[in-house]
Backbone and ligand atoms as CSV (ligand in chain L), in Angstrom:
chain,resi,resn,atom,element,x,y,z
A,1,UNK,N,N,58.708,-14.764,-194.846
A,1,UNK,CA,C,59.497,-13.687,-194.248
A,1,UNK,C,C,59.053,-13.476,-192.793
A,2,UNK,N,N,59.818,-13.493,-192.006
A,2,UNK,CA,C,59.446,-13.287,-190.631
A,2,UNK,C,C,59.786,-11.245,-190.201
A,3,UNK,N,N,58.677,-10.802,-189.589
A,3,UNK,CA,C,58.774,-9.799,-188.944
A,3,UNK,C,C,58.444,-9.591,-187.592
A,4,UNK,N,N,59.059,-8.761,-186.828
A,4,UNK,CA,C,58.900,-8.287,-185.631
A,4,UNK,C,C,57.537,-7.793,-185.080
A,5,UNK,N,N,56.597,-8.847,-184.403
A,5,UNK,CA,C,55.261,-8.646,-183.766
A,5,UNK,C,C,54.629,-7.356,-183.813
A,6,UNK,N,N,55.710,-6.423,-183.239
A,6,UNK,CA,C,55.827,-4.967,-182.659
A,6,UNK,C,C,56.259,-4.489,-183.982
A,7,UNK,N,N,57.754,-3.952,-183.883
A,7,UNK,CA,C,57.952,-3.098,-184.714
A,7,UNK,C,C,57.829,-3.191,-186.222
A,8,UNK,N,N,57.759,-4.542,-186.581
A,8,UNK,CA,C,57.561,-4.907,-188.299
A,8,UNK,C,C,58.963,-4.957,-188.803
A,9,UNK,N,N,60.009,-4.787,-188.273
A,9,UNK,CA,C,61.380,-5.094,-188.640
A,9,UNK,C,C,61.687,-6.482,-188.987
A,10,UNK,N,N,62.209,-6.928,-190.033
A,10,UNK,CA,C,63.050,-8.199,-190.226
A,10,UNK,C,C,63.560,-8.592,-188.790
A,11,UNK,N,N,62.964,-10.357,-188.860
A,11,UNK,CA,C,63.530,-10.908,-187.408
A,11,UNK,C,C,64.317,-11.860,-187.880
A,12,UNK,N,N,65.382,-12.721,-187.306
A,12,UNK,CA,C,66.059,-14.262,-187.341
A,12,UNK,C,C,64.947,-15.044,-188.103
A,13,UNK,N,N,65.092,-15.956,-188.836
A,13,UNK,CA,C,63.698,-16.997,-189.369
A,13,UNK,C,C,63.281,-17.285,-187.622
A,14,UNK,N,N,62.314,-17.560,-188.159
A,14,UNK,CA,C,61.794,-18.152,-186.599
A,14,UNK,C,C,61.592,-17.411,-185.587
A,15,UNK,N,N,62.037,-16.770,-185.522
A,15,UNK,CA,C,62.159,-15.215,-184.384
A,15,UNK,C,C,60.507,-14.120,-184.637
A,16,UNK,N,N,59.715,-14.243,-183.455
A,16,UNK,CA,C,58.843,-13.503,-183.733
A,16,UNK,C,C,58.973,-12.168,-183.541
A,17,UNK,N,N,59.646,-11.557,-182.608
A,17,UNK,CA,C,60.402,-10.558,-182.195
A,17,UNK,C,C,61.624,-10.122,-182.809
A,18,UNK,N,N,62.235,-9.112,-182.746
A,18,UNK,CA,C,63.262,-8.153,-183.091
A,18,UNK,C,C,64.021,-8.404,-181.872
A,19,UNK,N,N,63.569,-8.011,-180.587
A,19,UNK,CA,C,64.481,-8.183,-179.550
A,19,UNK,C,C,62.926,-8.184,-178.734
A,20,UNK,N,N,64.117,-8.539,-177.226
A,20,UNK,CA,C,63.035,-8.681,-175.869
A,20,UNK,C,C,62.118,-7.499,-175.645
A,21,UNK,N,N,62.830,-6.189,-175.471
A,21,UNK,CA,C,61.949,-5.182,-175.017
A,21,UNK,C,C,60.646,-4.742,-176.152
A,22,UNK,N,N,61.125,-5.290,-177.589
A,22,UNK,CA,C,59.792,-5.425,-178.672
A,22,UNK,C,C,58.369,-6.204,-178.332
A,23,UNK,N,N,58.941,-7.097,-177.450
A,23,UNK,CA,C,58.267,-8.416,-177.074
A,23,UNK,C,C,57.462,-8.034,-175.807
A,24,UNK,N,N,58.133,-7.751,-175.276
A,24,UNK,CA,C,57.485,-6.895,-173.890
A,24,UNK,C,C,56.268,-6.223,-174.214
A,25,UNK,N,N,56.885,-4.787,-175.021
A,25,UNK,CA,C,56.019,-3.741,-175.457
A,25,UNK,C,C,54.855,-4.387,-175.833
A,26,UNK,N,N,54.828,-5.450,-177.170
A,26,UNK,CA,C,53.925,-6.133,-177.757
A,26,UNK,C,C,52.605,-6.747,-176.360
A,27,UNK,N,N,53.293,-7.286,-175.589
A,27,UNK,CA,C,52.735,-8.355,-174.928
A,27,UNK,C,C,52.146,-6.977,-173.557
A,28,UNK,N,N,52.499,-5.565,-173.826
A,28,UNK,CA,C,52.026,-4.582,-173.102
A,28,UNK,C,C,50.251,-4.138,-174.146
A,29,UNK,N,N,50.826,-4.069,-175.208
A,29,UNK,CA,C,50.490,-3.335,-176.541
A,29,UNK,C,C,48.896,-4.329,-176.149
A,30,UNK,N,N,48.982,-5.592,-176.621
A,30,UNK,CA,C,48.150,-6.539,-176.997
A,30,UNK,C,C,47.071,-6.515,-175.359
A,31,UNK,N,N,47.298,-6.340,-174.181
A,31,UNK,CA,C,47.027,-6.359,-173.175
A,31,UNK,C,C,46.060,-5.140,-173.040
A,32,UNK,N,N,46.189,-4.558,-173.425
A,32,UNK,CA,C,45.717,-3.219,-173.506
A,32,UNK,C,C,44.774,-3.055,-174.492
A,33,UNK,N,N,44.960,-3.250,-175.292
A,33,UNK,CA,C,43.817,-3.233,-176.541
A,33,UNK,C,C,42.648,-4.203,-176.385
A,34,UNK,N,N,43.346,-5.347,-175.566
A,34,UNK,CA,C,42.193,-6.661,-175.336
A,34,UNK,C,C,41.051,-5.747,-174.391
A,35,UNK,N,N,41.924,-4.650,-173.536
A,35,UNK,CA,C,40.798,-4.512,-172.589
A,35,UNK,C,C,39.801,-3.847,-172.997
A,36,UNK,N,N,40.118,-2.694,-174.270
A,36,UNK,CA,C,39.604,-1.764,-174.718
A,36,UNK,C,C,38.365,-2.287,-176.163
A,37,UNK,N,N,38.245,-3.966,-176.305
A,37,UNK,CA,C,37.528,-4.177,-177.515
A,37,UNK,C,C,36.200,-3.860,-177.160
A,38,UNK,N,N,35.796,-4.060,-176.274
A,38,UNK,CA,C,34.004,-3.905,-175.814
A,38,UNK,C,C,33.738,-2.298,-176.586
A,39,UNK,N,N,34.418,-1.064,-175.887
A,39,UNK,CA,C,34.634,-0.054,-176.071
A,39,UNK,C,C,34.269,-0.034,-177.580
A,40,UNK,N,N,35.569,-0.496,-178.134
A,40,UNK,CA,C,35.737,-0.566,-179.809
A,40,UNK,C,C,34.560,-0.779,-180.573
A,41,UNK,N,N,34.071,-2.120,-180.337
A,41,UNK,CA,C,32.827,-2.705,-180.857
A,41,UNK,C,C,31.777,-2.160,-180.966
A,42,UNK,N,N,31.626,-0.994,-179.443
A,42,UNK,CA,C,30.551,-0.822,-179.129
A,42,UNK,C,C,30.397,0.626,-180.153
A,43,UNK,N,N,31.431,1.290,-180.037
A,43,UNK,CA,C,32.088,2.724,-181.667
A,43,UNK,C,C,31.325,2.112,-182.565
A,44,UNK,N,N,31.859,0.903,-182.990
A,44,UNK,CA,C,31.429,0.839,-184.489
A,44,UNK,C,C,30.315,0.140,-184.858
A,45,UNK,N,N,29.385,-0.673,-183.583
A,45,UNK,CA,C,28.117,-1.388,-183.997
A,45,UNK,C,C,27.233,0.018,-183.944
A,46,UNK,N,N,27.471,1.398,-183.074
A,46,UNK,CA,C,26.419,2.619,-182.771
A,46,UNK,C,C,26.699,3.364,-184.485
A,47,UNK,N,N,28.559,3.034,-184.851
A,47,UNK,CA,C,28.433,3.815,-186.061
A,47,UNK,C,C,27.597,3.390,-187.099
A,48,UNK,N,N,27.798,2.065,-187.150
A,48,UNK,CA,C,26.997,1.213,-188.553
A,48,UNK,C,C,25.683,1.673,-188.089
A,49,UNK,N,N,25.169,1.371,-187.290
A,49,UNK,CA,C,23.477,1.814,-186.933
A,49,UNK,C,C,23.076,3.125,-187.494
A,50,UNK,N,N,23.683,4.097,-187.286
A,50,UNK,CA,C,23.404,5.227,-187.611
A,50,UNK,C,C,23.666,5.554,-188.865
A,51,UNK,N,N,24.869,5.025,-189.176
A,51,UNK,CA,C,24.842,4.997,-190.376
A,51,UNK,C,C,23.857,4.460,-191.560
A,52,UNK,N,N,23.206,3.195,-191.440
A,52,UNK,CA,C,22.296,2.326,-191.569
A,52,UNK,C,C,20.966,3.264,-191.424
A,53,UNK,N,N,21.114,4.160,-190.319
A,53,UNK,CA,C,19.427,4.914,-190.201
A,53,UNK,C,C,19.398,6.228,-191.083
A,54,UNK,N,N,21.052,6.328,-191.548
A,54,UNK,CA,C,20.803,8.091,-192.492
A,54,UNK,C,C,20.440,7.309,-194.145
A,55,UNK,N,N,21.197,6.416,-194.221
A,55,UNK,CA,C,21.229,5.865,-195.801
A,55,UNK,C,C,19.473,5.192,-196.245
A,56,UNK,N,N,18.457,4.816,-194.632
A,56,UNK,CA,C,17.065,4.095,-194.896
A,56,UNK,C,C,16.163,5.786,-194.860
A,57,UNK,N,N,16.712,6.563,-193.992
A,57,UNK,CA,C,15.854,7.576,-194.301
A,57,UNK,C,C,16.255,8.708,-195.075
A,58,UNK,N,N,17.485,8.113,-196.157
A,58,UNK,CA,C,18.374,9.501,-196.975
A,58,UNK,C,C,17.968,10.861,-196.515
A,59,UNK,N,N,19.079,10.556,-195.105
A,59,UNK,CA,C,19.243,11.809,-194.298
A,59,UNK,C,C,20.604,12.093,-194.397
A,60,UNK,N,N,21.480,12.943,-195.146
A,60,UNK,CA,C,22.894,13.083,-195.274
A,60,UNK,C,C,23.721,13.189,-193.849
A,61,UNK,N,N,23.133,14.172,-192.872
A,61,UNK,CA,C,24.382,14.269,-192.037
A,61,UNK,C,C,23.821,13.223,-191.367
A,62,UNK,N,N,22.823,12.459,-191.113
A,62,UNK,CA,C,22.769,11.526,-190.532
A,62,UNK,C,C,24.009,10.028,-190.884
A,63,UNK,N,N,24.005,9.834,-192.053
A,63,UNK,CA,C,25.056,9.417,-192.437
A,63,UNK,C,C,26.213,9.530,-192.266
A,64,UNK,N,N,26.558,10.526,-192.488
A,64,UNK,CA,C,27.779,11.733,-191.853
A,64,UNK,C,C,28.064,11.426,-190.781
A,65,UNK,N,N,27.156,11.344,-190.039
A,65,UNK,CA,C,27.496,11.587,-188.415
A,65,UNK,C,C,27.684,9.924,-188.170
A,66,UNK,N,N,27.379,8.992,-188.966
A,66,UNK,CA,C,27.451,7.485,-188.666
A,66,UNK,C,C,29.434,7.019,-189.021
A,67,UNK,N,N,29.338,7.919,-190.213
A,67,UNK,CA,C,31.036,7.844,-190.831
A,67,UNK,C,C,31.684,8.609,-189.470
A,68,UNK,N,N,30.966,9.537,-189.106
A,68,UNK,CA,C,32.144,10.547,-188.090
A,68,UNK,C,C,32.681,9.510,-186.907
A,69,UNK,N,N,30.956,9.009,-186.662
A,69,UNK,CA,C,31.243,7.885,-185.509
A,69,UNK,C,C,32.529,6.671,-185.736
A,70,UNK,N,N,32.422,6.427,-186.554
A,70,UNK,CA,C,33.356,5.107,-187.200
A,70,UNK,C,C,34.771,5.325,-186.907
A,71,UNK,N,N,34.381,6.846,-188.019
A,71,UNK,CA,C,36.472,7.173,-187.965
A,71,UNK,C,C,36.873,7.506,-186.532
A,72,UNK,N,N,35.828,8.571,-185.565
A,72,UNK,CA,C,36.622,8.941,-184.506
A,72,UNK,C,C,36.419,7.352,-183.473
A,73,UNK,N,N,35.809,6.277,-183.983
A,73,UNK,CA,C,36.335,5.197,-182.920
A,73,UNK,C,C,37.346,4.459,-183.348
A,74,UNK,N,N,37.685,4.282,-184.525
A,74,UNK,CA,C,38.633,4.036,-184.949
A,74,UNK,C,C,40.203,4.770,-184.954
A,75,UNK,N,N,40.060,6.189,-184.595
A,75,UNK,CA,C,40.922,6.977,-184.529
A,75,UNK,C,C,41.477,7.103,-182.991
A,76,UNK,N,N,40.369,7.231,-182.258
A,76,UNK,CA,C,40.591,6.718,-180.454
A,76,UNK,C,C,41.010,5.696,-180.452
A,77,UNK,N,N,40.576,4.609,-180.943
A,77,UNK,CA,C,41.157,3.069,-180.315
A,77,UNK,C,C,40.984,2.209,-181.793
A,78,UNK,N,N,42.858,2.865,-182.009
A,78,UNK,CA,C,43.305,1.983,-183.124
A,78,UNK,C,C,43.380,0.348,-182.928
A,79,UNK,N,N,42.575,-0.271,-182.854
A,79,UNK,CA,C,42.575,-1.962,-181.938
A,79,UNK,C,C,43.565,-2.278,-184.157
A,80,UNK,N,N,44.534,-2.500,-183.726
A,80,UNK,CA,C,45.252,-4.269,-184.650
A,80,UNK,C,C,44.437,-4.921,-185.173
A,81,UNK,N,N,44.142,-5.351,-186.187
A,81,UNK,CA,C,43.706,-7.072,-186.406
A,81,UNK,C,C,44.955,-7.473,-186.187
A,82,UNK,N,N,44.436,-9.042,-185.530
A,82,UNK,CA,C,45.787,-9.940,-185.927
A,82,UNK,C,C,46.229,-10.113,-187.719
A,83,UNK,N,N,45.184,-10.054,-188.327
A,83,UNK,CA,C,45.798,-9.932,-189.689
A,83,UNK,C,C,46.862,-9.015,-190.102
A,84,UNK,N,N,46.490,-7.732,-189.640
A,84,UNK,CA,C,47.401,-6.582,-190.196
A,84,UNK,C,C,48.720,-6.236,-189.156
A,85,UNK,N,N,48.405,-7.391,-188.154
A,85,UNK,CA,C,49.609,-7.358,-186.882
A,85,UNK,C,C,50.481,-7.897,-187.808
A,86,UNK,N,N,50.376,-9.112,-188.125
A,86,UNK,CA,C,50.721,-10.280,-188.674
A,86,UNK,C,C,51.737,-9.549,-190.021
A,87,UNK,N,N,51.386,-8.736,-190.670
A,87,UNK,CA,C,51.285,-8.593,-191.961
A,87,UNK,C,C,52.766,-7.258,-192.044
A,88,UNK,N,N,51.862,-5.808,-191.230
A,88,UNK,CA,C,52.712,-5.178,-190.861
A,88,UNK,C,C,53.896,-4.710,-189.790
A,89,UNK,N,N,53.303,-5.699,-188.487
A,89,UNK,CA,C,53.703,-5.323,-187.049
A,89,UNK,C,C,52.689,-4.652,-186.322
A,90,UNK,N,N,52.728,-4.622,-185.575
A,90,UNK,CA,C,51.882,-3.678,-184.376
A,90,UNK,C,C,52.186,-2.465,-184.720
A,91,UNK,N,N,53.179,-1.970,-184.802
A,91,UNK,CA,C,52.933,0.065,-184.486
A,91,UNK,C,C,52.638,0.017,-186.093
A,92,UNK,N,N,52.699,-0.576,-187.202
A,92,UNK,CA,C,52.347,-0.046,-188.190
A,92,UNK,C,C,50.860,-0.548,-188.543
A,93,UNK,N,N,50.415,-1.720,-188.124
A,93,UNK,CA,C,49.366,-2.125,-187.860
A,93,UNK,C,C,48.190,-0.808,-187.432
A,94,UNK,N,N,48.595,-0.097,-186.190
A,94,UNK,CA,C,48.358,1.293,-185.592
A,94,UNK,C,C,47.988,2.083,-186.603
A,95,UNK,N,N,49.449,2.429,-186.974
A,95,UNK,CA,C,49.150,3.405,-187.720
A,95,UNK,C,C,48.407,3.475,-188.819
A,96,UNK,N,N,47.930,2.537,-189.759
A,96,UNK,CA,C,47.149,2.306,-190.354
A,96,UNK,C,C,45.622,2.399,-190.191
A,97,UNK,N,N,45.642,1.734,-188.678
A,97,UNK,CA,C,43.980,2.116,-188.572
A,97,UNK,C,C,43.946,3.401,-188.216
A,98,UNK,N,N,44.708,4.160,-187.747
A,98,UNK,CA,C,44.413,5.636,-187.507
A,98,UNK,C,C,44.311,6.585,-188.614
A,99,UNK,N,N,44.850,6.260,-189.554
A,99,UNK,CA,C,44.625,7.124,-191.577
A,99,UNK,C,C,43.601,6.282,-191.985
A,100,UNK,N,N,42.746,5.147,-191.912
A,100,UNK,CA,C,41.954,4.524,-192.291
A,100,UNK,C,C,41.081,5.550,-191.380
A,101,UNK,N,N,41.398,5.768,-190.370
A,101,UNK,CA,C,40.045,6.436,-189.132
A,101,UNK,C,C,39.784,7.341,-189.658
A,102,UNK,N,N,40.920,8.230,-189.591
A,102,UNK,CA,C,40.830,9.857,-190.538
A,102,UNK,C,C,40.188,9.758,-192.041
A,103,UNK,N,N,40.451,9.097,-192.468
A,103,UNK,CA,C,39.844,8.803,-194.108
A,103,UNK,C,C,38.168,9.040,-193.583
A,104,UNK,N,N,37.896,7.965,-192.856
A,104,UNK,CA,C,36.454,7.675,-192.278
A,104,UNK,C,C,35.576,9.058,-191.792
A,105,UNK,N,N,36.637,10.161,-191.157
A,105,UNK,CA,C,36.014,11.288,-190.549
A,105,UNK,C,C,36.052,12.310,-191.810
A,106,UNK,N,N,36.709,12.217,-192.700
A,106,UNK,CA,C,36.589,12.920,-193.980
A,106,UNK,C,C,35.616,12.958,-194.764
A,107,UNK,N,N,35.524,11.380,-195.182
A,107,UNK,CA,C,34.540,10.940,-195.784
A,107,UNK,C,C,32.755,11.498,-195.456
A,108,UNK,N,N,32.807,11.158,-193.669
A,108,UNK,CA,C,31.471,11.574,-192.870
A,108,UNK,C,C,31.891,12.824,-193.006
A,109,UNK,N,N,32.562,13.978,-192.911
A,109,UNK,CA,C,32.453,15.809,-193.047
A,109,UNK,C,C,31.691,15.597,-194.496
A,110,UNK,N,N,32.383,15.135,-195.565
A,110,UNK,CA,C,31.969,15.020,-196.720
A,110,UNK,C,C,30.796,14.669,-197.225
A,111,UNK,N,N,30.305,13.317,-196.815
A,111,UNK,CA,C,28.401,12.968,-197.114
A,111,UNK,C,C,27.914,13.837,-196.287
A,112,UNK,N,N,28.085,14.221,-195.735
A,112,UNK,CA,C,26.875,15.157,-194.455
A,112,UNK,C,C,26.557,16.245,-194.683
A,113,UNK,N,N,27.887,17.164,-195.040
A,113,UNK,CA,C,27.781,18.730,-195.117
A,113,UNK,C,C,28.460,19.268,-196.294
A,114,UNK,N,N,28.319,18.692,-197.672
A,114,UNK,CA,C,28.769,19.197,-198.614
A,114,UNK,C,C,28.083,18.823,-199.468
L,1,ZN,ZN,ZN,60.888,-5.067,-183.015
């Protein structure tokens, strides 16, 4: 089944796009996120760490605060996999990591302070 890069809409077989201005956006979309991975990486190698330092010294909000880290970098800078580009499109791709993010900041309110 072929879908639209961007929007995840049914394309022509063969057609990676829906239309041009999808293609655009995408090739805006993808440009932008490339610049922002350092950023990204750098969210979630400080979250795992911390996270990693509440769970060795079973310190709860320390933990907490490693999940908080995760979801709110994940929630700032929803970066795509190409897998889930691939799979859903780009804006739903998005939107996914951003309820995956929120899940993540729930989760950290939750081990930390309850
Ligand atoms: Zn489209």
């Amino acid at each position: 089944m072929d879908r639209c890069g961007f929007c995840g809409k049914k394309t022509a077989p063969g057609e990676s796009f829906c239309s041009q201005a999808c293609q655009d956006r995408y090739g805006r979309a993808i440009k932008r996120d490339t610049a922002k991975t350092g950023w990204f990486l750098a969210g979630i190698l400080l979250g795992i760490g911390v996270l990693f330092a509440g769970v060795f010294s079973q310190r709860d909000p320390l933990m907490g605060g490693g999940l908080l880290l995760l979801g709110a970098t994940v929630v700032l800078l929803p970066l795509a996999t190409p897998e889930t580009v691939v799979l859903l499109g780009w804006r739903r791709a998005r939107l996914l990591a951003r309820v995956l993010g929120l899940a993540l900041l729930g989760m950290g309110v939750w081990t930390g302070w309850f």
